[in-house]
N, C-alpha and C positions, 0 to 999 in steps of 0.2 A: 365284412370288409375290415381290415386292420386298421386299429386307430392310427393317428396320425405321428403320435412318436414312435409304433412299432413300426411303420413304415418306413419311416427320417434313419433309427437303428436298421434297418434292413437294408437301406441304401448305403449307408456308409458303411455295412461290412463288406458290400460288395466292391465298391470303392479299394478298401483295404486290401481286398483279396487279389482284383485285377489291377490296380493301378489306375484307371481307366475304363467308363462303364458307359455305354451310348443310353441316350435315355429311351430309344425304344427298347432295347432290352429290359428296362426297369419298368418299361409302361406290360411287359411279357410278364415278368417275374413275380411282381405285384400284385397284377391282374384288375388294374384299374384304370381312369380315363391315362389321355399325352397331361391333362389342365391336371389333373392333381400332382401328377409324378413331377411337373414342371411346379405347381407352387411348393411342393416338399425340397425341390431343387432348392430354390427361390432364399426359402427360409435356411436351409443348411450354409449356400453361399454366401448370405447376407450376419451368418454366425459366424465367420471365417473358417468355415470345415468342408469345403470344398471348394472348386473353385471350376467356372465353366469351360469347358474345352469347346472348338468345333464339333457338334452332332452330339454332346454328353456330358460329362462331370470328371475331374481327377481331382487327388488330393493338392493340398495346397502348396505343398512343398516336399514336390517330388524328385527323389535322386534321377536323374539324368544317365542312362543306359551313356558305356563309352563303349564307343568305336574299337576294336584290337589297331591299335600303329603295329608298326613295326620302326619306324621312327617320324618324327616330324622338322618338315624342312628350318630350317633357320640361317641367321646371317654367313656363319661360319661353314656350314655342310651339315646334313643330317645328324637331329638330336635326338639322344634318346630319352622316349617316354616314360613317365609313370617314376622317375627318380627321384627322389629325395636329397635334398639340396641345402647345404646347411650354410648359414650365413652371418659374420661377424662383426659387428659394427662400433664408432667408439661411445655410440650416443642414439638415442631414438629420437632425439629432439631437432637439434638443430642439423641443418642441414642433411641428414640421410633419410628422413623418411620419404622422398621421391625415389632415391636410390633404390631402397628397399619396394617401396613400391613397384619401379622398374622392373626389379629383379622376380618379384613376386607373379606379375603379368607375364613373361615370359616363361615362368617354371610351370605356370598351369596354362597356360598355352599348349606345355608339352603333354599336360596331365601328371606333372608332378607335382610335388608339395615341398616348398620352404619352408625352414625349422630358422624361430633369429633366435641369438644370440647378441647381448650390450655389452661391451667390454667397457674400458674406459681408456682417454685420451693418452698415449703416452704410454701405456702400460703393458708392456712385452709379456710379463708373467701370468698378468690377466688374459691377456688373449690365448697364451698357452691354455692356460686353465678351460675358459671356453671352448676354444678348436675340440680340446680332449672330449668334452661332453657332448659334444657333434658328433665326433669318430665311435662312442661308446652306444650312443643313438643309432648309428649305421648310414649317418649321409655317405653321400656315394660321390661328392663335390662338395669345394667350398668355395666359397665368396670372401675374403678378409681385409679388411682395414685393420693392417697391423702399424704396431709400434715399428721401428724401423731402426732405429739410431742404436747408436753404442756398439758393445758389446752382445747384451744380452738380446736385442733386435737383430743383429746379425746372427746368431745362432737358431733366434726362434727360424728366421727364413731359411735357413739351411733345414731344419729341420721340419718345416712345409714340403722341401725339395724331395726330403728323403719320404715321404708319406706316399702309398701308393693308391691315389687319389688324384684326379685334378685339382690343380688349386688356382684360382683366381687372386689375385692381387688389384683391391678395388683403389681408385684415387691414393694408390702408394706404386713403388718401384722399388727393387733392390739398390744402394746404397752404392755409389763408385766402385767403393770395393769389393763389392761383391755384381761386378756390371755382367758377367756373364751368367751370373746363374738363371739356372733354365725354368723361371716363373713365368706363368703366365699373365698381364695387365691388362685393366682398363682406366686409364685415368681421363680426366680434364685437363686441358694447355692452360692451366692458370698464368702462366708466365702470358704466353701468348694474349690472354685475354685484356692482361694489365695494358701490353703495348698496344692492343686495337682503344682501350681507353684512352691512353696518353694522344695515341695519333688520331680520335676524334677531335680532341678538347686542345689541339694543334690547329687542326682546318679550323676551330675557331676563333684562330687570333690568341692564344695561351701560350706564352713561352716557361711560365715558372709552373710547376702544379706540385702539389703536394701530395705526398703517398700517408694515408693514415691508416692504423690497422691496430689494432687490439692487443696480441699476446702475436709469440713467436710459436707460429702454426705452422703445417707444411703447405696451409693454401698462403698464407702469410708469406712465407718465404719464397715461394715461388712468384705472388706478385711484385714484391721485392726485386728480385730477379728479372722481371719482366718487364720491371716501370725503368729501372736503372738501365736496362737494354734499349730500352728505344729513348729514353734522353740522349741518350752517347751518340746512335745511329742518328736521331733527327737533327746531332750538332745544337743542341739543345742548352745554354749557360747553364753555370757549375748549379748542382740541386742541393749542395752541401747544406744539412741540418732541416730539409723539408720533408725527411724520412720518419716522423713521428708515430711513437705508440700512446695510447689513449685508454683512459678504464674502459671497462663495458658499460654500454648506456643501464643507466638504473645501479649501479654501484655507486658507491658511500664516496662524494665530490667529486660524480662523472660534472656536475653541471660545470662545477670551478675548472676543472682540467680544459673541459670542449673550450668552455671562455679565452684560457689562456693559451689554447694551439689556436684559436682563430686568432685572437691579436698580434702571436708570432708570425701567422704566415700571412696576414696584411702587412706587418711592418715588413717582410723579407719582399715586399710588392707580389706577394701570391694573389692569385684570383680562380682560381680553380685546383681543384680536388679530387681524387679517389680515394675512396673512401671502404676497409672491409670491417664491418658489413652493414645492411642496413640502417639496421637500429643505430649506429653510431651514427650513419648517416642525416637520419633523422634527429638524432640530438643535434649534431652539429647545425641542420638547420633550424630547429629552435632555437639555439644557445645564437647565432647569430642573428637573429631578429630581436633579441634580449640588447643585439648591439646598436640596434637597426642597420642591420645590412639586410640588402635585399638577396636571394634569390628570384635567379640567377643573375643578375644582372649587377650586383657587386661582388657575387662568388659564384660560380659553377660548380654543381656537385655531381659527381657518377659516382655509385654505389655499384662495389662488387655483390653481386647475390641474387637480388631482386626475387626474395620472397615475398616481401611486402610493399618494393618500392612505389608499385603504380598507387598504394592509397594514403599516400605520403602526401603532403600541400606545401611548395609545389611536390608534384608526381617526379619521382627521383628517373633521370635515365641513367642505367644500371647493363653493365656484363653479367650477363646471365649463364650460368654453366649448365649446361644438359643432363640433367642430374637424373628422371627419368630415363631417357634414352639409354645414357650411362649403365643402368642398373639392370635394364634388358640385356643390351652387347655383354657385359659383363657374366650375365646367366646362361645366355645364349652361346659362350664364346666355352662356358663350362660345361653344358651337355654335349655342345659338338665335339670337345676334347675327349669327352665320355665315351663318346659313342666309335670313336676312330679306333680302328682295328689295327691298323696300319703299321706301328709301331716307327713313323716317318711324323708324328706330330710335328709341326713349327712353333718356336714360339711366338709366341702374340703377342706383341704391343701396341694396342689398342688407343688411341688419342683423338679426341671428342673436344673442338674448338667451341668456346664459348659464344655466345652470338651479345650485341650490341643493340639494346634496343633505347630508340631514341624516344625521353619525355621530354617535360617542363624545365627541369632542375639545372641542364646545361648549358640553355639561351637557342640550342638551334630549334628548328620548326620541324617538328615530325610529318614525316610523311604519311597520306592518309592512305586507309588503307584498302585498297584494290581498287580497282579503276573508278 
């Protein structure tokens, strides 16, 4: 009889060889009891070098045989499989990586593979640079969160147009001036999102609110956009000078600045806020307990974002953008462009409403959930 390590060695080549080995075959092979072949199992799967199937043994981290597609359904009409997807972002940190995630779920959905790419905020020449090293790689789409503005943004998108490739355009748009050109989008209604805030923290008795935000961003400006829209439309008194920008929470006299926009916007009779983005949100409620004011109940705060708002104290309720979701349609809106034969593509623009979810931090009572 084989000792018990030429055994263990006899079982895992067989293993190796088929992928998948029933243990009466090995009780065959071996030529010993089902009790031994099964404690030699025992001890191999308990060393993490196999692992049990129904009726036998496979290795542990077995490549998955694929099905041939010929394409796989999706939002837009059939996508094509097994593509390589290249994808451009201005940051891995904040706020894209759900996007990217999104986008990542959907490409291996198809059985293809995303390739990312970090550019930086702002930076047209940067993302040129990138895209290049995607196209040199051989993605077959792109995903981009480009620079937009100027000059040199107007040309990189002209020269997305001219690539013969799909190209997605993620939480960006070409520029008035360039309204027709034939890109394809997926953005967020930030605008819109701003005014489903405003007209919350209206049903609650709020006539003056305060729009705070950080730097001048394109989600910046579009809630900008959105908050000054529904003051106008709700006949809302003048907001003259409640449009503040603020350090980033944890910058050198973020505390000094939050102190001093909260005492402006008490004395202008403010009591409620939106707020981009969290963290600011959250300082701003500590810097006002430093006043003792309370939340919510001497300020209201809605935070655009809501990555971390639920473990805020109180629990911040926050517009939430579909960032996920987002990153799917967006992937899914590029293989279906891939895959259309048609030479009749339409262009897409794709707009994904942010949803409002009610906590602590605005005074109203959330609704619990489900029946």
């Amino acid at each position: 009889m084989a000792l018990a390590a030429e055994r263990q060695e006899r079982i895992l080549a067989a293993v190796r060889r088929h992928g998948m080995v029933r243990l009466a075959d090995l009780v065959n092979q071996l030529g010993v009891t089902a009790v031994t072949v099964r404690r030699d199992v025992t001890l191999l799967a308990d060393r993490g070098l196999v692992q049990r199937v129904h009726g036998g043994i496979a290795l542990p981290h077995r490549v998955q045989a694929q099905q041939p597609r010929e394409s796989t359904p999706g939002a837009y009409g059939p996508m094509t499989p097994r593509a390589l997807v290249g994808m451009v972002v201005p940051s891995m940190e904040y706020y894209w990586p759900p996007v990217i995630q999104g986008a990542h779920t959907a490409v291996a959905a198809a059985d293809g593979r995303l390739i990312m790419r970090a550019s930086r905020w702002d930076d047209a020449v940067e993302d040129r640079r990138q895209v290049s090293s995607l196209l040199e790689r051989g993605v077959q789409a792109l995903l981009v969160a480009p620079a937009t503005e100027g000059d040199v943004g107007r040309e990189l998108l002209r020269w997305f147009k001219s690539l013969h490739l799909p190209v997605i355009l993620v939480e960006r748009r070409p520029p008035p001036e360039l309204a027709t050109l034939a890109l394809d989008s997926a953005t967020t209604a930030h605008a819109v999102g701003a005014g489903l805030a405003v007209r919350h923290l209206v049903t609650l008795g709020h006539r003056r609110i305060s729009l705070i935000t950080t730097r001048q961003s394109p989600t910046s400006k579009a809630l900008r956009a959105g908050w000054q829209d529904a003051i106008e439309t709700l006949g809302l008194p003048s907001h003259d000078g409640l449009d503040l920008e603020v350090p980033s929470y944890g910058d050198p006299g973020w505390a000094e600045a939050y102190t001093d926009v909260l005492k402006h916007v008490r004395a202008a009779g403010v009591r409620a806020m939106l707020v981009h983005s969290d963290r600011e949100a959250i300082g701003l409620s500590e810097q006002a307990r430093e006043l003792a004011l309370t939340v919510p109940d001497d300020l209201a705060i809605v935070t655009y974002d809501d990555e971390i708002g639920a473990a805020s104290d109180p629990a911040l309720t926050a517009v939430r953008p579909q960032k996920h979701r987002l990153g799917m349609l967006a992937a899914q809106l590029a293989l279906a462009h891939l895959a259309d034969v048609s030479g009749e593509w339409p262009v897409h623009r794709i707009e994904l409403w942010p949803n409002v979810v009610v906590r602590e931090s605005c005074g109203a009572v959330p609704l619990p959930d489900g029946p």
